[in-house]
Backbone bond lengths (Angstrom), bond angles and torsions (degrees), N, CA, C in turn:
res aa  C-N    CA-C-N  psi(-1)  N-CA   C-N-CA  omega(-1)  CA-C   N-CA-C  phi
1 X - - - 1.439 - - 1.537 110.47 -
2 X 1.548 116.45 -40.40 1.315 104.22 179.49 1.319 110.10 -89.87
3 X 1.358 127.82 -6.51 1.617 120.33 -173.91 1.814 108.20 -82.03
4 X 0.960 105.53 -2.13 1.578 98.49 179.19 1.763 95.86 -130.98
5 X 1.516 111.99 34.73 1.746 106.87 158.50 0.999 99.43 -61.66
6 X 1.516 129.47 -75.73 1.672 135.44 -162.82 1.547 130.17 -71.14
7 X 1.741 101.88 6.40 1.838 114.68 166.94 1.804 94.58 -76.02
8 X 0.843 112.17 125.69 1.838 103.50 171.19 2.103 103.04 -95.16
9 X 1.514 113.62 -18.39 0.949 118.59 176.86 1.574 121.77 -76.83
10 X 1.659 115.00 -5.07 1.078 129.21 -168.83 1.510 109.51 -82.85
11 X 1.864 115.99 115.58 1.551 109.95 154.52 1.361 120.88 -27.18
12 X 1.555 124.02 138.81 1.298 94.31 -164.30 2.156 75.08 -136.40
13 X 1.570 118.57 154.87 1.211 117.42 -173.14 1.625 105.78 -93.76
14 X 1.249 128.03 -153.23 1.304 122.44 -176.39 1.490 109.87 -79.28
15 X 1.457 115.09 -42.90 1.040 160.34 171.76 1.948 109.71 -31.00
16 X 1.832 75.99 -73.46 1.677 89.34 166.82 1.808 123.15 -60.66
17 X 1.471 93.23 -55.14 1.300 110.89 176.63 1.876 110.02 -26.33
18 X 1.091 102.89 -63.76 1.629 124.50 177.89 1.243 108.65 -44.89
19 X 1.167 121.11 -71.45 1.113 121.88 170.78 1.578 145.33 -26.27
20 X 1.668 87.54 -60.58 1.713 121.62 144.12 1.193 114.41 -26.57
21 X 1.563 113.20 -54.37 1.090 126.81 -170.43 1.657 123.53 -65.23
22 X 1.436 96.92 -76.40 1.865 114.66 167.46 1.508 94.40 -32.45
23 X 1.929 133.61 -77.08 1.587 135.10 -159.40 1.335 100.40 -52.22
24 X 1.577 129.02 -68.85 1.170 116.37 -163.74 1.442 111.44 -60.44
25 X 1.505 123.50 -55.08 0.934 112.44 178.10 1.449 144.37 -62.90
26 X 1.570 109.14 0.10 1.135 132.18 173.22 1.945 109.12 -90.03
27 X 0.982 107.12 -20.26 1.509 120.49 169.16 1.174 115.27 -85.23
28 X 1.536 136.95 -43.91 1.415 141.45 151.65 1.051 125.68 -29.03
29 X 1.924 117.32 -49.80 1.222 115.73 169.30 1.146 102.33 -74.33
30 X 1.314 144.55 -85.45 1.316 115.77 -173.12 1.569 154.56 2.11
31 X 1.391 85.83 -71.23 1.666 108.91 165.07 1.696 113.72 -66.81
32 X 1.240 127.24 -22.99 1.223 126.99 135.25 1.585 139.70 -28.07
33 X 1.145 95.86 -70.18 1.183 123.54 176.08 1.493 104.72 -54.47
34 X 1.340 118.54 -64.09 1.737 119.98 -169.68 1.641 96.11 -57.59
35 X 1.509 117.96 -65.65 1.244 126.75 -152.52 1.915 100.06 -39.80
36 X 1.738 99.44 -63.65 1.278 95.18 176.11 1.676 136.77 -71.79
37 X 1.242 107.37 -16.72 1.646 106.19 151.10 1.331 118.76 -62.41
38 X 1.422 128.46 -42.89 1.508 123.20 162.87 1.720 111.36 -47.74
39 X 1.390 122.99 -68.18 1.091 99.95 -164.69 1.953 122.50 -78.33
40 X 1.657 108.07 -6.02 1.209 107.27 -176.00 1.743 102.20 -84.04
41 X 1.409 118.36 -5.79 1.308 135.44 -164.48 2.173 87.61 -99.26
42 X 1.180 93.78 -50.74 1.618 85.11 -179.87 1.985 117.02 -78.37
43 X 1.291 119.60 -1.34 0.937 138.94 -158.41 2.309 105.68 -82.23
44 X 0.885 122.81 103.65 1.306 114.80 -159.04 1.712 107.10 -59.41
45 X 1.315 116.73 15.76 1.517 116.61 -179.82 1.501 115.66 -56.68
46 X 1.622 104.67 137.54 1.676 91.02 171.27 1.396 113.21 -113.17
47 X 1.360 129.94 -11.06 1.364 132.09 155.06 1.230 126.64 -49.62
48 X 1.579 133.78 162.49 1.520 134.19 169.09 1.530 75.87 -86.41
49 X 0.979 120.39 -76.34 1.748 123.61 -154.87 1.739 113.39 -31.93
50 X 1.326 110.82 -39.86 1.256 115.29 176.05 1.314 120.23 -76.85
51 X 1.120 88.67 -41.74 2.249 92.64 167.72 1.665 104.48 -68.38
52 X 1.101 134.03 -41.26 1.333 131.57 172.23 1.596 110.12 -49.68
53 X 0.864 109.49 -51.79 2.033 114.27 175.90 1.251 88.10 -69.45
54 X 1.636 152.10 -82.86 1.801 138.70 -157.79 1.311 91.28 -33.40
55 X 1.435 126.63 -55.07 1.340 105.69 -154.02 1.957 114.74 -89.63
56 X 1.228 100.41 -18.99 1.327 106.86 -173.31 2.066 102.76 -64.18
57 X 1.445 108.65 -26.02 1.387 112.76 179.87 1.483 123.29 -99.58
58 X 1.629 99.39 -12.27 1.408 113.05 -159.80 1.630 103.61 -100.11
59 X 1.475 103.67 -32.46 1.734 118.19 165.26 1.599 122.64 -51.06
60 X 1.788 118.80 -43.16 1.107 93.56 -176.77 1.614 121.68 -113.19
61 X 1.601 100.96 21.47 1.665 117.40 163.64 2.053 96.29 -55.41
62 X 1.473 97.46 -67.15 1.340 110.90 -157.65 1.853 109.13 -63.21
63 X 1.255 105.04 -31.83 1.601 99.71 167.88 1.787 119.15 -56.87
64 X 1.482 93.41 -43.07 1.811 109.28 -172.14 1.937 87.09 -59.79
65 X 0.935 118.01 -60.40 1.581 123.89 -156.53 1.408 80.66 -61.49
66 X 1.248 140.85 -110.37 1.110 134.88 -175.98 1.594 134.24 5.64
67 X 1.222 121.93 -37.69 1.206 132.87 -177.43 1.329 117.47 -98.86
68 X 2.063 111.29 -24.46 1.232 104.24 156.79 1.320 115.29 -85.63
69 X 1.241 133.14 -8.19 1.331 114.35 172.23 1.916 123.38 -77.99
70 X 1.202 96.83 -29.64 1.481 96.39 171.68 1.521 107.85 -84.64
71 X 1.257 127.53 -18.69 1.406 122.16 168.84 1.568 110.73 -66.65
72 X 1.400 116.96 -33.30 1.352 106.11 -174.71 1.790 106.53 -72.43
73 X 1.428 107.25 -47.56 1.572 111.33 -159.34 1.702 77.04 -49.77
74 X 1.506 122.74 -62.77 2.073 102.36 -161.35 1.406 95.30 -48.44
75 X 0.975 139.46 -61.43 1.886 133.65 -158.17 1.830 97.11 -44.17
76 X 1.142 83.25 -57.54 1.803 89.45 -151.56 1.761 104.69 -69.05
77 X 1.029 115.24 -27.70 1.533 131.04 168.83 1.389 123.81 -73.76
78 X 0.988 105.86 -27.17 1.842 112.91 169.74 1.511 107.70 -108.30
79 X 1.375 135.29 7.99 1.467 150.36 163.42 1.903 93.48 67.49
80 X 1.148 117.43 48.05 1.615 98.20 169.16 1.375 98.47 -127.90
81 X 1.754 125.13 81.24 1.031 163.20 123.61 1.395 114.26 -11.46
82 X 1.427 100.92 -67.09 1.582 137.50 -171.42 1.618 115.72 -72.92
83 X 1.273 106.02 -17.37 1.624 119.35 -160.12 1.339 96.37 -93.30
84 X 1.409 108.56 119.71 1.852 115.34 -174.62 1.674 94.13 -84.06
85 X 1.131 133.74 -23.82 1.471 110.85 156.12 1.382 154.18 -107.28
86 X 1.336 109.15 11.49 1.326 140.37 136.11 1.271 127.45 -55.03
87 X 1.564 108.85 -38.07 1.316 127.42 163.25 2.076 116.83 -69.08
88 X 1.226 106.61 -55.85 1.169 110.43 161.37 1.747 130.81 -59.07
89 X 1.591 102.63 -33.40 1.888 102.59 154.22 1.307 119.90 -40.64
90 X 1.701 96.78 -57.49 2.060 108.07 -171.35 1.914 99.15 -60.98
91 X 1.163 129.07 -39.66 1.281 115.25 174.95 1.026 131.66 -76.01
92 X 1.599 134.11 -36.61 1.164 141.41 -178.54 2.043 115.08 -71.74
93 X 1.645 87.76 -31.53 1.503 93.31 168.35 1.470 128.36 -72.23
94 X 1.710 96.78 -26.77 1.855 96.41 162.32 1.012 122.29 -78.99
95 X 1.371 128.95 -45.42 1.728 135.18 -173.35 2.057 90.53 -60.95
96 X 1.079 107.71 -49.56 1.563 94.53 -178.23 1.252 117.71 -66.51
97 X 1.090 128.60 -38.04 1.605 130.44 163.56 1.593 115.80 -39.93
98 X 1.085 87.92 -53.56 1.453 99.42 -179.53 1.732 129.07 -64.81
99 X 1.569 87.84 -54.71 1.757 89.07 166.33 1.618 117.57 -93.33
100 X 1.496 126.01 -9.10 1.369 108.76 -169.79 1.716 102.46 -127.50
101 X 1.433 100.89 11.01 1.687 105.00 -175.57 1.654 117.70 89.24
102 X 1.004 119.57 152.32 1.284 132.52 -172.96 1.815 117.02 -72.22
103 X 1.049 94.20 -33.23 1.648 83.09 162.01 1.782 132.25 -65.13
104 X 1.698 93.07 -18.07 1.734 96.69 -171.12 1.613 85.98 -107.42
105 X 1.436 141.03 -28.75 1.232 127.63 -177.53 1.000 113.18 -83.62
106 X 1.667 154.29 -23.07 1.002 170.20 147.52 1.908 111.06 -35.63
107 X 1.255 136.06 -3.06 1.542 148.19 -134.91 2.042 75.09 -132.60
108 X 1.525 113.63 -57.06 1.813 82.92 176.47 0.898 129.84 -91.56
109 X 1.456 116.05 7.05 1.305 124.84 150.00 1.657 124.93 -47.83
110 X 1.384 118.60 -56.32 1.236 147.94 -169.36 1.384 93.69 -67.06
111 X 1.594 123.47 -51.97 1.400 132.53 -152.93 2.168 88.13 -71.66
112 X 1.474 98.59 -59.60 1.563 90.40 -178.12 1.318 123.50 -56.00
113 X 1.612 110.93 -26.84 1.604 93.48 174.03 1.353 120.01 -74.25
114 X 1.785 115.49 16.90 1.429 94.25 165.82 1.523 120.49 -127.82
115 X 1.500 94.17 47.14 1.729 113.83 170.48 1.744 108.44 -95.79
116 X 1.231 93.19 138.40 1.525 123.81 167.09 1.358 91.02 -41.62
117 X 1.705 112.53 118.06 1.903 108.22 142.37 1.578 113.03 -80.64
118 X 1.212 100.07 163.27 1.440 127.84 -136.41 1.991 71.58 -88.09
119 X 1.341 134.80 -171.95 1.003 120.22 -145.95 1.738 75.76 -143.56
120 X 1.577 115.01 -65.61 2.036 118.36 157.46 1.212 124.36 -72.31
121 X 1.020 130.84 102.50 1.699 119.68 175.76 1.582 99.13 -46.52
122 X 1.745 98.16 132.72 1.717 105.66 176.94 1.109 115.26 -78.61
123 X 1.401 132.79 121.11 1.516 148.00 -179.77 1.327 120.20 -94.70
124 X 1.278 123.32 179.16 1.473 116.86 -160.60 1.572 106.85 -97.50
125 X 1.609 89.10 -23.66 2.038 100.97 -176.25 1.470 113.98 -82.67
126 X 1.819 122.48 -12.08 1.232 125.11 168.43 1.545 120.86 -67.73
């Protein structure tokens, strides 16, 4: 179960899926967290109140980015390119990241890593 956390191409079971879920998404917040303490920390604000708004806007840019980037490596790594709902996972998991936080946008993330890869990567000449 843990030797195929870091395959993103790996079938993953419910089991796994979850798992998938809690690590990555437990790393998201994180990396959240630093990214925007770095820049609300580099930010010339001298208020709390004003650093509270950098970060209140600046937090859920970096979750959305985050969630599409690991959504793409599963898409693009299991070749379902082509898959209108695989395709719709990678979006619905950013717009939710973004507006409802990373714990609830992060869930179609989890859900796509447990699609079948495609077995031929689909090409343009097939």
């Amino acid at each position: 179960m843990w030797r195929k956390l870091g395959d993103f191409s790996a079938k993953r079971s419910f089991w796994e899926a979850l798992l998938f879920y809690f690590v990555y998404g437990a790393a998201g917040i994180f990396l959240c967290g630093v990214i925007t303490s770095m820049i609300t920390e580099a930010s010339s604000l001298s208020s709390l109140e004003d650093i509270k708004l950098l970060a209140y806007r600046v937090a859920p840019i970096v979750a959305g980015i985050y969630t599409f980037i690991i959504s793409l490596f599963i898409l693009f790594l299991k070749h379902l390119n082509k898959d209108a709902l695989a395709i719709l996972c990678v979006i619905v998991g950013s717009f939710a990241s973004m507006s409802l936080g990373m714990i609830f946008g992060f869930i179609p993330v989890a859900v796509l890593s447990s699609f079948r890869m495609v077995k031929k990567p689909i090409t343009a000449d097939a």
